[in-house]
Residue frames as qw, qx, qy, qz and C-alpha x, y, z in Angstrom:
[[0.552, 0.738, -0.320, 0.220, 8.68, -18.03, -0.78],
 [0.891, -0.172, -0.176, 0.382, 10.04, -19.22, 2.18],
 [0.304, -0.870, -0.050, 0.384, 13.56, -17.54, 3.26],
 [0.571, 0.397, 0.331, 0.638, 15.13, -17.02, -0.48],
 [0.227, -0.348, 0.128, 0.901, 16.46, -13.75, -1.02],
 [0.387, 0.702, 0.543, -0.252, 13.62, -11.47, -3.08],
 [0.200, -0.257, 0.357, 0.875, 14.24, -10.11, -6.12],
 [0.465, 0.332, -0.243, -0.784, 11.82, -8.66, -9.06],
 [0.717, 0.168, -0.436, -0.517, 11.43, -11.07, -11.24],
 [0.249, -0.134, -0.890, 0.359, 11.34, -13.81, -8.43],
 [0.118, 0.207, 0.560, -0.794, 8.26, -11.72, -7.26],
 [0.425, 0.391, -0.208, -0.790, 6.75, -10.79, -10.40],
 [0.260, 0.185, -0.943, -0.100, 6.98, -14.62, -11.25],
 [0.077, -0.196, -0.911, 0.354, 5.36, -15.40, -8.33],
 [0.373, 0.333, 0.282, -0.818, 2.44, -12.40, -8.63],
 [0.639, 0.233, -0.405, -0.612, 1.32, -14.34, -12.28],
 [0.477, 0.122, -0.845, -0.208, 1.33, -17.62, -10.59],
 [0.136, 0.012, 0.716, -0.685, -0.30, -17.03, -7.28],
 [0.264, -0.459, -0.770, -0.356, -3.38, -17.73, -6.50],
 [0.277, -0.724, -0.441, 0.453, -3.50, -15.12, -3.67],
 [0.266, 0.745, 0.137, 0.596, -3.33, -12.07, -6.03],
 [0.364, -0.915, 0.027, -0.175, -3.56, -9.89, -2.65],
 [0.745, -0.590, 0.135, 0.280, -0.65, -11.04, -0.77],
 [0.743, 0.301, 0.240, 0.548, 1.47, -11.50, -4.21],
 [0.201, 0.853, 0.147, 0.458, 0.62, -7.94, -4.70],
 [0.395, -0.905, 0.082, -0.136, 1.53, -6.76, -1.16],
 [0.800, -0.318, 0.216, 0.461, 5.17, -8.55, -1.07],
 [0.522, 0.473, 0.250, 0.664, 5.87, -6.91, -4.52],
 [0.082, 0.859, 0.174, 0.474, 5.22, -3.65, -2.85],
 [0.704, -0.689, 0.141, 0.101, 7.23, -4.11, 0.26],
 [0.698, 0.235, 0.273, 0.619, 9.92, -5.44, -2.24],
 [0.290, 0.674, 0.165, 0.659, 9.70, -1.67, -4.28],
 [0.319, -0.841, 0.062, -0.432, 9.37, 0.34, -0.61],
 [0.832, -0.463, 0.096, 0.289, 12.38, -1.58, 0.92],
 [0.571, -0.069, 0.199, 0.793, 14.57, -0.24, -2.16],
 [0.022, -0.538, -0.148, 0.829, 12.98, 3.46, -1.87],
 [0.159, -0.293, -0.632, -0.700, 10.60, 2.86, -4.86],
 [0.123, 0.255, 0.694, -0.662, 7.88, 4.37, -2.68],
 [0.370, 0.354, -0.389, -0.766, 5.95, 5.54, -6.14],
 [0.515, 0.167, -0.759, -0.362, 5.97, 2.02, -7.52],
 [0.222, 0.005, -0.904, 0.366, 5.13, 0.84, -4.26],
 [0.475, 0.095, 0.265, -0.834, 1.75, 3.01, -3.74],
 [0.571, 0.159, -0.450, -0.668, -0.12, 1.30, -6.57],
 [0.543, -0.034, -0.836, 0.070, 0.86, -2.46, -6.07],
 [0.016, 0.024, -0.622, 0.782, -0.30, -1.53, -1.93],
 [0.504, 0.125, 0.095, -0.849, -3.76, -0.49, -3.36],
 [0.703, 0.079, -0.421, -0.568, -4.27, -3.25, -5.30],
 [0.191, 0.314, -0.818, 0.443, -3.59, -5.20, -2.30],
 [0.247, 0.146, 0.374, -0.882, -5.95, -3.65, -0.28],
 [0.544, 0.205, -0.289, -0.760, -8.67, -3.90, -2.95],
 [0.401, 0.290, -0.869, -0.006, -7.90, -7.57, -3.42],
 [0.753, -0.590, 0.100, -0.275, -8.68, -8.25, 0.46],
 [0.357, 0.257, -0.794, 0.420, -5.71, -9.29, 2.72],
 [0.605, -0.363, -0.653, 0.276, -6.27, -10.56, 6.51],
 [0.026, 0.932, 0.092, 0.350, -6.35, -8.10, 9.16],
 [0.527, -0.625, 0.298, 0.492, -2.77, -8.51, 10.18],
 [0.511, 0.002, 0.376, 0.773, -1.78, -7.78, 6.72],
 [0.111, 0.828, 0.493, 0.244, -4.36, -5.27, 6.32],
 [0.387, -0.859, -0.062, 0.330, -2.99, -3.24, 9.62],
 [0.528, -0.453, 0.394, 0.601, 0.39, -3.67, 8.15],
 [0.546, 0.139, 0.480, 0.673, -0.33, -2.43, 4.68],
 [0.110, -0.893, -0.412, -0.143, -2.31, 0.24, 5.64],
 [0.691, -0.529, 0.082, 0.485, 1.21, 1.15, 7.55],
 [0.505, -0.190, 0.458, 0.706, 3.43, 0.96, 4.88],
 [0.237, 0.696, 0.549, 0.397, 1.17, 2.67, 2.49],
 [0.187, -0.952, -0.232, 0.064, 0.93, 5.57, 4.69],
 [0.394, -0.693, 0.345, 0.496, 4.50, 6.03, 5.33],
 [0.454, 0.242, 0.642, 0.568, 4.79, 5.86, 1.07],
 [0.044, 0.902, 0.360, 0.233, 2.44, 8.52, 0.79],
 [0.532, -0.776, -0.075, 0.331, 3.99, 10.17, 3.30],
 [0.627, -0.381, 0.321, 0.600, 7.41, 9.74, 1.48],
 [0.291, 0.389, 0.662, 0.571, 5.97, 10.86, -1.71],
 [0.069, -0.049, -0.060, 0.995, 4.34, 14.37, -0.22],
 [0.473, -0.250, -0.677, -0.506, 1.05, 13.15, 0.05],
 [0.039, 0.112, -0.675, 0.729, 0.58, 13.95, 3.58],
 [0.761, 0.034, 0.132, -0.634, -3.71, 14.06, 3.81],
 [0.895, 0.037, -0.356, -0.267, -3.83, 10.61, 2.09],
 [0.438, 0.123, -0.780, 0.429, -0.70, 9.21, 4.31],
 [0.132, -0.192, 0.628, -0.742, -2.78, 10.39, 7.46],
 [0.694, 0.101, -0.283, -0.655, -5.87, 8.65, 5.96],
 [0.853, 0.072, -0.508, -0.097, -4.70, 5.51, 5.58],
 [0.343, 0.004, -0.743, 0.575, -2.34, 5.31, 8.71],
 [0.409, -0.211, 0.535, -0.708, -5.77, 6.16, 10.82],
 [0.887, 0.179, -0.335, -0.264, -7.35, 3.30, 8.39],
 [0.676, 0.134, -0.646, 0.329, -4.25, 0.98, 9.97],
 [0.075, -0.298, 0.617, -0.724, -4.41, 2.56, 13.61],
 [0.697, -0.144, 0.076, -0.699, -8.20, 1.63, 13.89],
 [0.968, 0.095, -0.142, -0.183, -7.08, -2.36, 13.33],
 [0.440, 0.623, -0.578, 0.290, -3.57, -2.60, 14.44],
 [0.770, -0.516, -0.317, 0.203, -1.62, -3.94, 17.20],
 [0.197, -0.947, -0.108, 0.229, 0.19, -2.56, 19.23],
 [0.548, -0.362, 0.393, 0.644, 3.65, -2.98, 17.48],
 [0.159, 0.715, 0.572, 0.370, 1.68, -1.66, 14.33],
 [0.150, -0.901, -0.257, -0.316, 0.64, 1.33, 16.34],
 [0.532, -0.725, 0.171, 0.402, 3.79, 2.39, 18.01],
 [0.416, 0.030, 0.573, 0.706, 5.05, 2.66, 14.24],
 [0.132, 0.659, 0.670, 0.314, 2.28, 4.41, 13.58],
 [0.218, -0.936, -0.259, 0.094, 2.41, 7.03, 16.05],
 [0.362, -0.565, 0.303, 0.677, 5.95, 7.95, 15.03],
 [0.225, 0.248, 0.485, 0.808, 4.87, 8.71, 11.46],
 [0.035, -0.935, -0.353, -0.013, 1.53, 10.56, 12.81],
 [0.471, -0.784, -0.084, 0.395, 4.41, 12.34, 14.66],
 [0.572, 0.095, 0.527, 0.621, 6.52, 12.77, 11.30],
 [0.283, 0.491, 0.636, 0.524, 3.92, 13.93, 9.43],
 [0.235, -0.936, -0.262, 0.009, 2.33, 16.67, 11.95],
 [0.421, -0.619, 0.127, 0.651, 6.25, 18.04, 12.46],
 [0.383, -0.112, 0.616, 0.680, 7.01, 18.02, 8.97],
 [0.068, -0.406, -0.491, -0.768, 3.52, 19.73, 7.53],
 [0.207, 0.148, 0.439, -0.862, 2.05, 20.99, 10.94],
 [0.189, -0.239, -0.787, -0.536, -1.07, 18.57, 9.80],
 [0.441, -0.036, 0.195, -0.875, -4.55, 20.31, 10.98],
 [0.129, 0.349, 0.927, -0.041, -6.96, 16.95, 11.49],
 [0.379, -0.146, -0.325, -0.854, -10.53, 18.46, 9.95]]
């Protein structure tokens, strides 16, 4: 898409005509978790994920997934998936990462099992 300005149905367009279902899937959810649809933004993330992305867009949607969960009170599955994205990140990845570990452990005093 190049650097055009994203909107919905410029995305949604693009998710029934792609031929990378994964990526399509993972822009639309960056799209919905840039304007604090973090809800609408879980699903489209999984079916990313499922899909198969690379593993720089894995690291990074394993990220943004967590910190959705996160935002959504879903603190066990947000620490799930953001050690699922720590275990493959880099390091700019994982310096975003460790301020939402740090988020999440202040903000529900999370007990690893």
């Amino acid at each position: 898409m190049g650097q055009k300005r994203r909107n919905l149905k410029t995305l949604e367009q693009v998710l029934k005509k792609s031929k990378d279902k994964s990526l399509a899937y993972y822009n639309l959810a960056v799209f919905h978790d840039n304007n604090v649809r973090e809800a609408e933004a879980i699903p489209n993330y999984e079916k990313a994920l499922k899909l198969g992305l690379d593993k720089k867009k894995k690291s990074e949607c394993l990220a943004w997934l967590a910190s959705s969960l996160y935002k959504t009170n879903k603190p066990e599955e947000a620490m799930r998936r953001l050690e699922e994205s720590y275990k493959i990140a880099d390091t700019k990845i994982k310096k975003f990462l460790d301020g939402l570990r740090g988020r999440i452990n202040k903000k529900y005093i999370y007990v690893r099992k």
